[in-house]
C-alpha positions in Angstrom: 100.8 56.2 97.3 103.4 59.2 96.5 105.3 60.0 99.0 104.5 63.5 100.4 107.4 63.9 102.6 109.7 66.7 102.2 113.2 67.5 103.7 113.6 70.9 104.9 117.1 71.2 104.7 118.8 74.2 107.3 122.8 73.6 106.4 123.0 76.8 109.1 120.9 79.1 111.3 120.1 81.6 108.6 117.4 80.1 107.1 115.1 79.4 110.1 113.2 83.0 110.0 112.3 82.2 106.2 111.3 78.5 106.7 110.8 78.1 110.2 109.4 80.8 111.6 107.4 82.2 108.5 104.0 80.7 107.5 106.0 78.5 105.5 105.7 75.4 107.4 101.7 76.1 107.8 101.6 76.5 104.5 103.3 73.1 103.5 101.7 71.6 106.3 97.9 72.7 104.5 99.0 71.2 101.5 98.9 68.0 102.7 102.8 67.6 102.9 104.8 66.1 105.8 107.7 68.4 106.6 110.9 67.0 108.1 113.4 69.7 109.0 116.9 68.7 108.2 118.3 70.5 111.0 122.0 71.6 111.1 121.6 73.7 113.7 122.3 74.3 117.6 118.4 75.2 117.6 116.6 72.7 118.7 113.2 72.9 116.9 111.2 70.0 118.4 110.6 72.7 121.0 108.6 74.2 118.4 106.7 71.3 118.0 108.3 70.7 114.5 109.2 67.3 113.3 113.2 67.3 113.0 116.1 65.1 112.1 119.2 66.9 114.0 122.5 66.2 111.7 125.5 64.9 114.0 128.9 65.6 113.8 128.9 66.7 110.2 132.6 66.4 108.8 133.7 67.9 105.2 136.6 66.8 103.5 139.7 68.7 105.0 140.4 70.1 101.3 136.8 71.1 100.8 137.2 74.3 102.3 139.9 74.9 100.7 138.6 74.4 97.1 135.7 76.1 97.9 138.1 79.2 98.2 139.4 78.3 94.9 135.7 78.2 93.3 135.0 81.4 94.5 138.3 83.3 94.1 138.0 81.5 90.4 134.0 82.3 90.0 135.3 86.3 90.9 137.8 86.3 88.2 135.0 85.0 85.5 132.8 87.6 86.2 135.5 90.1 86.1 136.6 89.5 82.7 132.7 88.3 81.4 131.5 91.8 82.4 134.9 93.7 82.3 133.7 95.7 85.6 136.4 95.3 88.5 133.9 95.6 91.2 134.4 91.9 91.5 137.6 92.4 92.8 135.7 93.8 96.2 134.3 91.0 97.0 137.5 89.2 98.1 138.8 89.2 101.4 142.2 89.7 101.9 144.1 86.2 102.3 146.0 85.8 106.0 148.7 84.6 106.6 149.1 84.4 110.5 150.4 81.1 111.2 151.7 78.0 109.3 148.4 76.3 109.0 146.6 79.7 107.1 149.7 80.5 105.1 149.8 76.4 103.6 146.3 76.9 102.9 146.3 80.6 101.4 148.8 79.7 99.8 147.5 76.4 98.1 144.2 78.8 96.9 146.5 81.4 95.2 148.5 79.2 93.5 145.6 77.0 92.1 143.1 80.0 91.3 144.4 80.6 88.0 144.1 76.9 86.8 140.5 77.1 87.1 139.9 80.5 85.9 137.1 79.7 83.2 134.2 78.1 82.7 136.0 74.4 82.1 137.7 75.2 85.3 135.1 75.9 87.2 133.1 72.8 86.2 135.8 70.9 87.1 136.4 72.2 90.7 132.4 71.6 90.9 133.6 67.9 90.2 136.3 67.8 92.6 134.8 69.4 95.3 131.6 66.2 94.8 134.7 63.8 94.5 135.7 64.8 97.6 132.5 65.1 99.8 131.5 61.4 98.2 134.6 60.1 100.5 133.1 61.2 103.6 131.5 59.4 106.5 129.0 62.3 106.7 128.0 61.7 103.3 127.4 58.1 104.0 125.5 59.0 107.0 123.5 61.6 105.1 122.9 58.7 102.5 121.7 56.5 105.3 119.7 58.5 106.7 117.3 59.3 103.4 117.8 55.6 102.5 115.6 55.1 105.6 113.6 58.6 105.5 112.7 58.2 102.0 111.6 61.9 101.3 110.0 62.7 97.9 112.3 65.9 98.0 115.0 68.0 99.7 114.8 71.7 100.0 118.2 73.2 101.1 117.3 76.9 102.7 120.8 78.3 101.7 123.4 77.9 99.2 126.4 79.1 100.8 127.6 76.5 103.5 130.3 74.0 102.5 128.2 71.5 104.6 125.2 71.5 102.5 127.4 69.2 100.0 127.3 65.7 100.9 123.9 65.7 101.8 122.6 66.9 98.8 124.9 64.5 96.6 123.7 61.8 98.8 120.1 62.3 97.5 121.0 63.1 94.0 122.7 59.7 93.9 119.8 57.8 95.9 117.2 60.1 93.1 115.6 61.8 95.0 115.0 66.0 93.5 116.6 68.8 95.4 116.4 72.4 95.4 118.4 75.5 96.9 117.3 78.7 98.0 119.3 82.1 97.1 118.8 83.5 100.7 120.3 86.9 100.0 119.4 89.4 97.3 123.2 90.2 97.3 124.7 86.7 96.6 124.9 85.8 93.4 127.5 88.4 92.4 129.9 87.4 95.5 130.3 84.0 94.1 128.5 82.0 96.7 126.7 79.0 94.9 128.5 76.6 96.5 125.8 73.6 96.1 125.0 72.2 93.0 120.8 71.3 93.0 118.4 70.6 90.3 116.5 73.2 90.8 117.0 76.9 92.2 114.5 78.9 93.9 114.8 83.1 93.5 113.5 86.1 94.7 112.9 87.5 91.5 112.9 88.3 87.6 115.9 90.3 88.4 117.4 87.4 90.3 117.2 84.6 87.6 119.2 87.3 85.1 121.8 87.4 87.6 121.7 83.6 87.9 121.7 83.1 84.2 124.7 85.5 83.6 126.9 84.0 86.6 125.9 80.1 85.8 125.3 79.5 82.5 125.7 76.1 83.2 121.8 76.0 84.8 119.3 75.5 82.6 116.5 78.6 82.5 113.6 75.5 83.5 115.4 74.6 86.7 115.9 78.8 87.9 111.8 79.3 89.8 110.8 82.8 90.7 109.3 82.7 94.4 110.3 85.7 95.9 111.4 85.5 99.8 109.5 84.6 102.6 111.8 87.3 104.5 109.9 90.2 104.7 105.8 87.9 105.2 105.7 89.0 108.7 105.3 92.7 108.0 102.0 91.8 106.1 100.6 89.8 108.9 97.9 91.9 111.3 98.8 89.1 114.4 102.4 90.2 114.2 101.7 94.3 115.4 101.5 95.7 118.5 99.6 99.0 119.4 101.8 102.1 119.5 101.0 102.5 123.2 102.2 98.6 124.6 105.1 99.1 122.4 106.2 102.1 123.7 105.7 100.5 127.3 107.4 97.4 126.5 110.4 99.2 125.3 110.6 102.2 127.9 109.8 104.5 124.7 108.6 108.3 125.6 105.1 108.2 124.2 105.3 111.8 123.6 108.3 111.5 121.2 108.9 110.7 118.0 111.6 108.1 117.1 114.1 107.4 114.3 115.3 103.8 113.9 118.8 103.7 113.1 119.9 100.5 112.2 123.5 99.3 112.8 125.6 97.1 110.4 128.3 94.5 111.6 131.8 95.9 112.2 133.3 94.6 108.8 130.4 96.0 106.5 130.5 99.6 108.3 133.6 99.9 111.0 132.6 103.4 111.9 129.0 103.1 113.1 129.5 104.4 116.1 130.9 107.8 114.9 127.5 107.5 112.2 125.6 106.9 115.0 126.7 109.9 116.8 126.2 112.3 113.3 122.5 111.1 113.9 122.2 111.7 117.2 124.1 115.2 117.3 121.5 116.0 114.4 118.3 115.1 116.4 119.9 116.8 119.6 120.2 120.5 117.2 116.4 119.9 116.2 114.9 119.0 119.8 116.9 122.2 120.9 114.7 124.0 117.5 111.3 122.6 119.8 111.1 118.8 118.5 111.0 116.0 120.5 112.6 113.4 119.0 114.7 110.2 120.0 116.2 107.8 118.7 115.9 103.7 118.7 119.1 101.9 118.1 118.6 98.4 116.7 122.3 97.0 116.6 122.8 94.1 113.9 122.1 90.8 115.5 125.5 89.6 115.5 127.5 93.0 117.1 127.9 92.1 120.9 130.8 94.4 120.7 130.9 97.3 123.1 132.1 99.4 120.3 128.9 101.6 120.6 129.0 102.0 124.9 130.6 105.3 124.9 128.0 106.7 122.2 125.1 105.0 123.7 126.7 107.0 127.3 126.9 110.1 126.2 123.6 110.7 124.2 121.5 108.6 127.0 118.6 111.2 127.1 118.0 110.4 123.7 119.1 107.1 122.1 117.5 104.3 123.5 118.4 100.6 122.2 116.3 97.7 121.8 118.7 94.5 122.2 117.2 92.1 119.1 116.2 89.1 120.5 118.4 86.6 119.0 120.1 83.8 121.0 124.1 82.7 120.8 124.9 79.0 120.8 128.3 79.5 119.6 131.3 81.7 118.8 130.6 82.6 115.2 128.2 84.7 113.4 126.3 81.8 111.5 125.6 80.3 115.2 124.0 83.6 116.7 120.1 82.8 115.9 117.4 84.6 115.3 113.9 84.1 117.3 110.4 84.1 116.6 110.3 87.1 118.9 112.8 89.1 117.0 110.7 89.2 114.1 108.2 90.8 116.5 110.6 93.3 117.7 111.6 94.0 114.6 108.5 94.4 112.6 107.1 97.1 115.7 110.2 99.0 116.0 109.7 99.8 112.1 106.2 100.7 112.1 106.7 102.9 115.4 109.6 105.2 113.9 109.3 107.9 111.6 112.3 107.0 109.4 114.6 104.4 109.6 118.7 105.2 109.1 121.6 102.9 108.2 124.0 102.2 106.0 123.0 100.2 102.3 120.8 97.5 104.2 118.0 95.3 102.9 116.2 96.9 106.2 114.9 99.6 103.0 112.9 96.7 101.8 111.4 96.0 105.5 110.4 100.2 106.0 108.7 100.3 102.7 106.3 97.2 103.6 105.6 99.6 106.4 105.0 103.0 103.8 108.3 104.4 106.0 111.2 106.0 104.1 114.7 105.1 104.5 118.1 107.0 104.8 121.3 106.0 103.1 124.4 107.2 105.4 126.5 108.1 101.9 130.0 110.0 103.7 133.0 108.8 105.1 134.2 110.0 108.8 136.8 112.4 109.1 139.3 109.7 111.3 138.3 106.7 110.1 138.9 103.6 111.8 140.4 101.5 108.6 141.5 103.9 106.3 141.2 101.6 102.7 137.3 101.8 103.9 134.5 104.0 102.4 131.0 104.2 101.7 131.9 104.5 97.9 132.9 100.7 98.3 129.8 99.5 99.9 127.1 101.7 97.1 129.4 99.9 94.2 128.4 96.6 95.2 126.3 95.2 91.9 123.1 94.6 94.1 123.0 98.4 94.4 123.0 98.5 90.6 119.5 97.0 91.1 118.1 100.6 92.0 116.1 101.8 89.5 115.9 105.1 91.1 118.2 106.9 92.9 115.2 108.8 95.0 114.2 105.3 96.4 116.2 106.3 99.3 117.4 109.8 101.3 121.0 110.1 100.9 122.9 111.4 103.6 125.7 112.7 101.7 127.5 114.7 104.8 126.7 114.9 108.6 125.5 118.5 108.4 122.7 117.2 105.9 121.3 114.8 108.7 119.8 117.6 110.5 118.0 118.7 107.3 116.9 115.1 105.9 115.6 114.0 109.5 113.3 117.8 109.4 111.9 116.8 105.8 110.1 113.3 107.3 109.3 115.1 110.8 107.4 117.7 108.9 106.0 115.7 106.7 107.1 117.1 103.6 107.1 115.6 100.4 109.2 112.6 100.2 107.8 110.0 97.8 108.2 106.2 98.0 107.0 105.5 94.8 110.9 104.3 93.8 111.7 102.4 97.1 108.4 100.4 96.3 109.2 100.1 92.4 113.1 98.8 93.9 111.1 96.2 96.2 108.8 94.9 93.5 112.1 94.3 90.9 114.6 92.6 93.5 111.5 90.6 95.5 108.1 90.2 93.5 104.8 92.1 93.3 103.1 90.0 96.3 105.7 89.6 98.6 102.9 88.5 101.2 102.7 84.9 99.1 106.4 84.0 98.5 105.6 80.9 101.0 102.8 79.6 99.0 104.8 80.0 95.6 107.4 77.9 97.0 104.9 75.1 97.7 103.6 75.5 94.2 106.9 75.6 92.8 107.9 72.0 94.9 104.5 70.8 93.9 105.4 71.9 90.5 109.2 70.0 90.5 107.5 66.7 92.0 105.3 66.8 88.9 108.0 66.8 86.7 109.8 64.0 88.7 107.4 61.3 88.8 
């Protein structure tokens, strides 16, 4: 008999609300597949009662990293002369040069970048980098470990973490398929491929163009359109609580009306607090015109600054914050997880609000599953916290260049405007979501409600091919 096991592979905690927490796992599990999670993760997910295989101790080569950097910084400069657009050039972060150990390794990357600088280049990095990751003991491990598995296939959940390597070379040596998952709908312009897979999984239409321009190298069979299961939850009934409990739950005024703003980490938006204070200045001028608004603050998961205190002080009779209910298990961002609950908390603090505010996130694609508009903060503060920062930065990202209407969002274009923009969706004037819904359909897929079951038909599809 075939065997019908299947290796979910989580390289980091970002992929457990897609695969873990979605119907995904149902959904495999009603196909008549035995799902093995992969798990490289603090989470511990046999407390879900899911079948795992916890990854120990798993060491990269110490000049993995490092060529990784070169990849990327050599991927960026491809782009930049393939499409002669220097909006590549954003997506770099500045190289540090603190101590001895970062300016050796900077150092290293900047002088070996150019070398690899094309498509040859880059093909051969991809080789060094496997080179590399094959000496390991965590590859061998990894090796071990499917030798006595013996899954049919390997499904890595996100393409971005240098630890996702050896295992995936270990089963493409022992024959056994693997496939990677784009998580993000912004990542293929940043360079972030950093696994090499037989097959790749997308969001969308739009997605396998961008795949096809950046890695040319990937034949058009291997690139299958899915869409995400990131954004199932909002189309599930079992998954929304009444206005009323809500409210209660959340020590929400039944009698007001809410705006959700939604608050970015302190690299993507370092003056959210001072954004956050336009908006709440703005609902404070129309409650004094006879409203009754307020306003829920949803902080990005991983912000446990106390950046926002003195704004959350000072505007107390009016902002109220729901915490998301995600748990730390370390120090960095990739090991502050999200919960089961969260996507709860989040779907219900959507579909409560009137209108939902930040600054150029993906959270425009979770309002319109709930028919809610979104606002685009589009100005920069008068004293801004790092002054080479703007907004202008942030809307020429190539993702935005996915919009294929400017009216899928409001734009808040000055502070003053707030007042205004917030008074249109209060009074229920015209604001049509026709172009935030067309957006959603060309970066996702027209049934985002089935992404989970198209990823079971597209593995069902690969093990056809790999018999």
């Amino acid at each position: 008999m075939t065997s019908k096991k299947i290796f979910i592979f989580l390289p980091d905690g970002v992929g457990l609300r897609n695969f873990a927490y979605s119907d995904f796992y149902k959904t495999g599990i009603n196909e008549n597949f035995e799902i093995v999670f992969w798990n490289n993760t603090p989470f511990p997910l046999s407390e879900f009662g899911f079948n795992e295989i916890k990854i120990e101790n798993p060491k990269t080569h110490p000049l993995t990293d490092s060529y990784k950097n070169i990849k990327i910084q050599a991927e960026l400069n491809v782009n930049l002369k393939k499409t002669k657009d220097k909006v590549y050039d954003s997506y770099r972060f500045p190289f540090k040069f603190s101590n001895l150990k970062e300016t050796i390794k900077n150092s290293f990357v900047i002088a070996l970048t150019p070398f690899y600088s094309s498509e040859k280049g880059l093909q051969k990095l991809r080789h060094k980098i496997n080179k590399l990751e094959r000496e390991t003991a965590y590859y061998k491990q990894s090796k071990s470990i499917l030798e006595k598995e013996k899954p049919a296939f390997i499904f890595c959940t996100n393409q971005r973490p240098v630890v996702a390597i050896a295992p995936l070379l270990a089963a493409k040596d022992l024959g056994i398929p693997t496939a990677t998952f784009i998580f993000s709908w912004d990542n293929l312009p940043k360079a972030t491929l950093v696994v090499s897979t037989d097959f790749y999984f997308v969001w969308s239409e739009h997605m396998k163009s961008e795949m096809q321009l950046y890695y040319p190298q990937i034949p058009t069979d291997k690139i299958i359109v899915t869409g995400t299961p990131q954004f199932e939850a909002h189309f599930e009934k079992k998954n929304g609580i009444s206005k009323d409990d809500f409210f209660s739950q959340n020590n929400l005024d039944i009698n007001k009306k809410y705006i959700c703003y939604s608050g970015d980490d302190e690299t993507t938006c370092p003056d959210d607090p001072q954004y956050l204070e336009d908006v709440a200045n703005a609902v404070l001028k129309l409650n004094q015109k006879g409203y009754n608004l307020g306003i829920i603050f949803r902080r990005c998961p991983v912000d446990f600054s106390t950046r926002y205190d003195a704004v959350l002080e000072k505007f107390k009779e009016i902002i109220v914050p729901i915490v998301p209910l995600w748990t730390k298990k370390g120090d960095f961002w990739n090991t502050i997880l999200p919960t089961p609950e969260d996507i709860v908390l989040q779907i219900n603090t959507i579909a409560h609000s009137e209108l939902v505010i930040n600054l150029g996130s993906s959270m425009v694609f979770d309002a319109v599953t709930h028919y809610k508009p979104c606002a685009y903060i589009n100005y920069d503060v008068v004293n801004k916290k790092i002054q080479n920062w703007s907004v202008k930065k942030i809307y020429n990202f190539v993702h935005f260049k996915s919009m294929p209407n400017k009216n899928a969002v409001l734009w808040l274009n000055d502070a003053s405007e707030i007042e205004t923009k917030i008074k249109v969706i209060i009074d229920g004037d015209s604001f049509s979501l026709q172009a935030a819904q067309e957006w959603f359909v060309k970066i996702n897929h027209p049934k985002p409600e089935e992404a989970s079951k198209r990823i079971w038909k597209g593995i069902k599809a690969v093990l056809g091919k790999t018999k």
